[in-house]
N, C-alpha and C positions, 0 to 999 in steps of 0.2 A: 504493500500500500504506500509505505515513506516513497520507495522507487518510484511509484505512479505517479506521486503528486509533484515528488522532484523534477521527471520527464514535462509534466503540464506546466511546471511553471517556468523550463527551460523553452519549451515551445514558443510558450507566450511572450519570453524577452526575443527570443527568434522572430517570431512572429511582427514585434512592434518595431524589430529595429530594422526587417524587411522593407512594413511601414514608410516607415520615414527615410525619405529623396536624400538626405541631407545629413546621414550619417555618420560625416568628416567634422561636423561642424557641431560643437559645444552648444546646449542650450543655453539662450541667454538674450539680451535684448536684439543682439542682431539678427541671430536667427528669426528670433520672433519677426523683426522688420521687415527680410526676405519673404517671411512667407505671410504675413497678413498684406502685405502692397501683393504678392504673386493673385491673390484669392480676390482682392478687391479689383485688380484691374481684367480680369479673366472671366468676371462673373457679370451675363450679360443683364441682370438686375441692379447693379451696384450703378453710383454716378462716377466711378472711377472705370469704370470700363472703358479697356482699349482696342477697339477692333482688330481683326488679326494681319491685316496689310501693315497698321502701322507697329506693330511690335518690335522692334530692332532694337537689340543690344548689342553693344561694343565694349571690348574688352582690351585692354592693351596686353602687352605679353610679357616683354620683360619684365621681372621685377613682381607684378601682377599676377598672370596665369603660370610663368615659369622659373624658377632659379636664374636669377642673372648676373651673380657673384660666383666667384672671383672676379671673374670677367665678363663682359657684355659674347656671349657667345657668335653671333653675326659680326662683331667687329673682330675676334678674334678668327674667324672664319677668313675676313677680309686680310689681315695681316699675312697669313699664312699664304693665300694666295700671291701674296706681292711679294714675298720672300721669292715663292717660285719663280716669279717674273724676273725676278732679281737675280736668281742661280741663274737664267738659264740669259741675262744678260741684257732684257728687253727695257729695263727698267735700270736709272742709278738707284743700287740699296742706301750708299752714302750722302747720298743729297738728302733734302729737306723735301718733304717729312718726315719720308719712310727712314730714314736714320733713327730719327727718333720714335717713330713707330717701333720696329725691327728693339729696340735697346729700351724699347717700355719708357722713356722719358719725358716723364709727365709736364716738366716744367718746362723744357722744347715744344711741347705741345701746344703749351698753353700761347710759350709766346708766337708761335710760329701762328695761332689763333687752332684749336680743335676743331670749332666747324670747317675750316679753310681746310684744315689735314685731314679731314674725314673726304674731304670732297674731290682732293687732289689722289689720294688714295683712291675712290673709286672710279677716277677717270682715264685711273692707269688700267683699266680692266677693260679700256674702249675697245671695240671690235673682233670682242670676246662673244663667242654666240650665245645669245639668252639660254638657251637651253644647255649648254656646256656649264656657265655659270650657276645653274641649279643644281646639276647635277652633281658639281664639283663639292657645293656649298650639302648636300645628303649625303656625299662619301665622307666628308670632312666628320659630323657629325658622328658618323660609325664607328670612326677611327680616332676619336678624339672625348673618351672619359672625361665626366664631370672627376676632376682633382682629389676632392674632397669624398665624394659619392661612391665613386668608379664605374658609376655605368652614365647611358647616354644622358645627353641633353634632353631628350626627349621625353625620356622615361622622370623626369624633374618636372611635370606641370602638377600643378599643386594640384592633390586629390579634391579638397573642396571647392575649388575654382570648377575640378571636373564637374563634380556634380551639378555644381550651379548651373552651366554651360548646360547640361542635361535635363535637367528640371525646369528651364526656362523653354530648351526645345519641342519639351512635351506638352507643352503648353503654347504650343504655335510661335515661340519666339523665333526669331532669322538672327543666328548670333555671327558677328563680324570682331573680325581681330584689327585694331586702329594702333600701330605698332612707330613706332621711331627706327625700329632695325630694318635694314635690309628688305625688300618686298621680297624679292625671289628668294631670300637665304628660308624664309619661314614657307614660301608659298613650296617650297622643297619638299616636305614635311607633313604638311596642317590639315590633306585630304588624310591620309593613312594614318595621323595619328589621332587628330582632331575629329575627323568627318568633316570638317571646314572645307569647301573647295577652296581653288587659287582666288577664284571671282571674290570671294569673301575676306581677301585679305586686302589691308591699306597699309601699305608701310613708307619707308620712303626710296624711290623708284627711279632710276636712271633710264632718262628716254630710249626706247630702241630706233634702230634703223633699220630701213627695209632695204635689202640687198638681191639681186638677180643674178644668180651665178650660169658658166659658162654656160650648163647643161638645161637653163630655163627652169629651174627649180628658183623658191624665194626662202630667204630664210631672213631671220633678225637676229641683229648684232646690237650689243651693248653700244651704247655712245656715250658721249661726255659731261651732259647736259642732268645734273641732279636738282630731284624735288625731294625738299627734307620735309618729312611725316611728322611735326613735332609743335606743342605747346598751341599758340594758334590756329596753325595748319590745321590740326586735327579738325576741329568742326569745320573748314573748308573742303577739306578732301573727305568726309562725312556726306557734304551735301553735293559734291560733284560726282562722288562714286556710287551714291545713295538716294539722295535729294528728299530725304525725311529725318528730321531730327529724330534722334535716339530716346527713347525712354528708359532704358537700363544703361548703366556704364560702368563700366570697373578700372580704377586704375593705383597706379600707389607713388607716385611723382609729383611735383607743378610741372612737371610737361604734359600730364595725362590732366589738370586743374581745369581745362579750358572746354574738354569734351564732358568732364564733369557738371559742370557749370552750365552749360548747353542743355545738358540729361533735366538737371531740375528746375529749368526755369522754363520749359516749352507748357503746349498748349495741355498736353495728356498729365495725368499726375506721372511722377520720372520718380526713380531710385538712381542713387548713384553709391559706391560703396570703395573707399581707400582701402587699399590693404599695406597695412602697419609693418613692417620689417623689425619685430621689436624682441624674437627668438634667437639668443646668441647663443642657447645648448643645441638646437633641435635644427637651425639655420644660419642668418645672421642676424645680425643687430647693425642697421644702416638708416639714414636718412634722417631728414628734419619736415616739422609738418608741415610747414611752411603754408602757401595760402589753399593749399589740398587741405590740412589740417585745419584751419579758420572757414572751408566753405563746411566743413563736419560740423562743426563746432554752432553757424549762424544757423543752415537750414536743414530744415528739421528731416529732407529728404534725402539729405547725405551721410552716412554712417563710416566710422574708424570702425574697420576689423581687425582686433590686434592675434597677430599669429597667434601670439601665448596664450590669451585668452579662449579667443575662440574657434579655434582650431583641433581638433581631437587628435588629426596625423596632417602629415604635412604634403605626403609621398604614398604612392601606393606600392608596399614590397621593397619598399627603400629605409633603412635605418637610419 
C-alpha cells in the first residue's frame, strides 16, 4: 500500500511538471508575468488580445538566447577566418586591425575605433561566396569547443530561453532572432538547431553581389559594403525585414534597449524581458543595467530575469 501511494504521488509531481511549458524556469514573479500576458493576449475574450498575424517576437542571441562569453562567438569565427587569409597571404596579418585582432589587443582596438575594425575585418572577406562563408562559419562551430563547457556553441542556448521560444510558438507566435552578430554566421545554424529558418534571422549583413560566371551559372559573393544590426538599427531592420512592431522581445544589453522599448510602447499590450548575467558559479557575472535596467525598473511591461534567480538550469545536459 506505502508503494502504491508513493508511485501516485511520484506520478503526480511527473504529471504536473509534464504540465508546465516552463520547467527551466523558477517560480516566481517573472514567470508569473510570462504567463498571465501569454493567456491574456491569446485569449480571444480578453481586451489584450493579439491577433495571430501580429504576434512577432524577437529575441537577440548573444548574451540572451546563447553563451556569448568568453568571447563573442561570430567575431571569433571572423578572426579565424582572416588569420586564414593571412597564412595563405591574401590579407597583411600585421597591419591594422587584424594585428591587433590576431594579438586580442583591446586597447589597439579601441583606438584604431572597434566598429571601424569590425568593418575593415569583414570586408576583407569580399568576394568570398555567400554560401562558402556559411558554411565555413558551421564547420568552424564543430570544430571549435565552448573553453569553459567543451562542447559546441550550439549546444549553449539557454534551456529557458528554449522553452520560451516554444511556448510562444505554440501559441501562434513567428519568433525572429534581431542579432548584432554576423547574419550568415547564425543563419549557419538557426534552421537545425533553432527551427528558425534563415528568413527569420536579422543580424548584421554585408551586401552580396551578383556575379555571372563563364558557364552562365549566377552565384553571390560577399562584398564590402556593411549594415551593422545594433542598438537603433534594430527596430529599423525590424520594420524593413518585418514591417510590424514586435510584441514580445528579449534581450540583455542597451544594444538590444531600443527593440525593447519599441516591444512596450506599441499599439498591442508588449512584454519585453532582460536577461541579467548575474551567475558567476553556474555562468558569468557580466554587464551593467544601464538604460535596459531603468526601462525594467519605469515600465511595468518590462521584467529583469536574473539567471540566479530565476532560472532552475541554464543548459540542457551541460554542467
Amino acid at each position: 500500500m506505502r508503494l502504491f501511494l508513493t508511485l501516485v504521488i511520484l506520478a503526480g509531481i511527473a504529471g504536473a511538471a509534464a504540465a508546465d511549458p516552463l520547467p527551466s524556469w523558477n517560480d516566481g514573479a517573472v514567470k508569473a508575468a510570462i504567463t498571465e500576458w501569454l493567456d491574456a493576449v491569446t485569449d480571444g475574450a480578453s481586451p489584450d488580445y493579439i491577433p495571430k498575424p501580429d504576434r512577432v517576437a524577437v529575441f537577440d542571441n548573444d548574451g540572451t538566447s546563447w553563451c556569448e562569453r568568453p568571447h563573442y562567438p561570430s567575431t571569433q569565427f571572423q578572426m579565424g577566418l582572416a588569420r586564414s587569409l593571412a597564412a595563405k597571404g591574401e590579407i597583411d596579418g600585421e597591419a591594422m586591425p587584424f594585428k591587433a585582432w590576431f594579438e586580442n589587443d583591446r586597447d589597439a582596438l579601441r583606438a584604431y575605433g572597434y566598429n571601424q575594425a569590425y568593418r575593415d575585418m569583414s570586408a576583407s572577406f569580399a568576394g568570398m561566396l555567400v554560401t562558402a562563408y556559411r558554411d565555413s562559419a558551421r564547420a568552424w562551430i564543430d570544430r571549435n569547443p565552448h573553453p569553459r563547457y567543451g562542447v559546441s556553441a550550439t549546444e549553449l542556448y539557454y534551456q529557458p530561453m528554449r522553452e520560451l521560444m516554444a511556448l510562444l510558438t505554440a501559441h501562434g507566435f513567428e519568433i525572429w532572432i534581431c542579432t548584432g552578430a554576423a547574419q550568415d554566421f547564425v543563419r549557419s545554424f538557426s534552421e537545425e538547431i533553432l527551427a528558425i529558418p534563415p528568413s527569420r534571422v536579422m543580424g548584421t549583413w554585408t551586401q552580396p553581389v551578383y556575379v555571372e560566371l563563364d558557364d552562365g551559372s549566377v552565384v553571390l559573393v560577399r562584398g564590402e559594403m556593411q549594415n551593422y544590426n545594433g542598438h537603433e538599427n534594430k527596430p529599423a531592420t525590424i520594420e524593413n525585414r518585418i514591417g510590424k512592431r514586435p510584441v514580445f522581445a528579449a534581450g540583455n544589453s542597451t544594444n538590444d534597449y531600443y527593440m525593447m522599448n519599441q516591444t512596450v510602447t506599441g499599439e498591442h499590450r508588449g512584454l519585453a524581458i532582460w536577461i541579467h548575467h548575474d551567475d558567476e558559479v553556474r555562468e558569468y557575472a557580466y554587464g551593467k543595467p544601464g538604460k535596459i535596467g531603468e526601462l525594467c525598473k519605469d515600465h511595468p511591461a518590462a521584467h529583469e530575469v536574473s539567471m540566479k534567480r530565476d532560472w532552475v538550469r541554464l543548459f540542457a545536459g551541460v554542467e
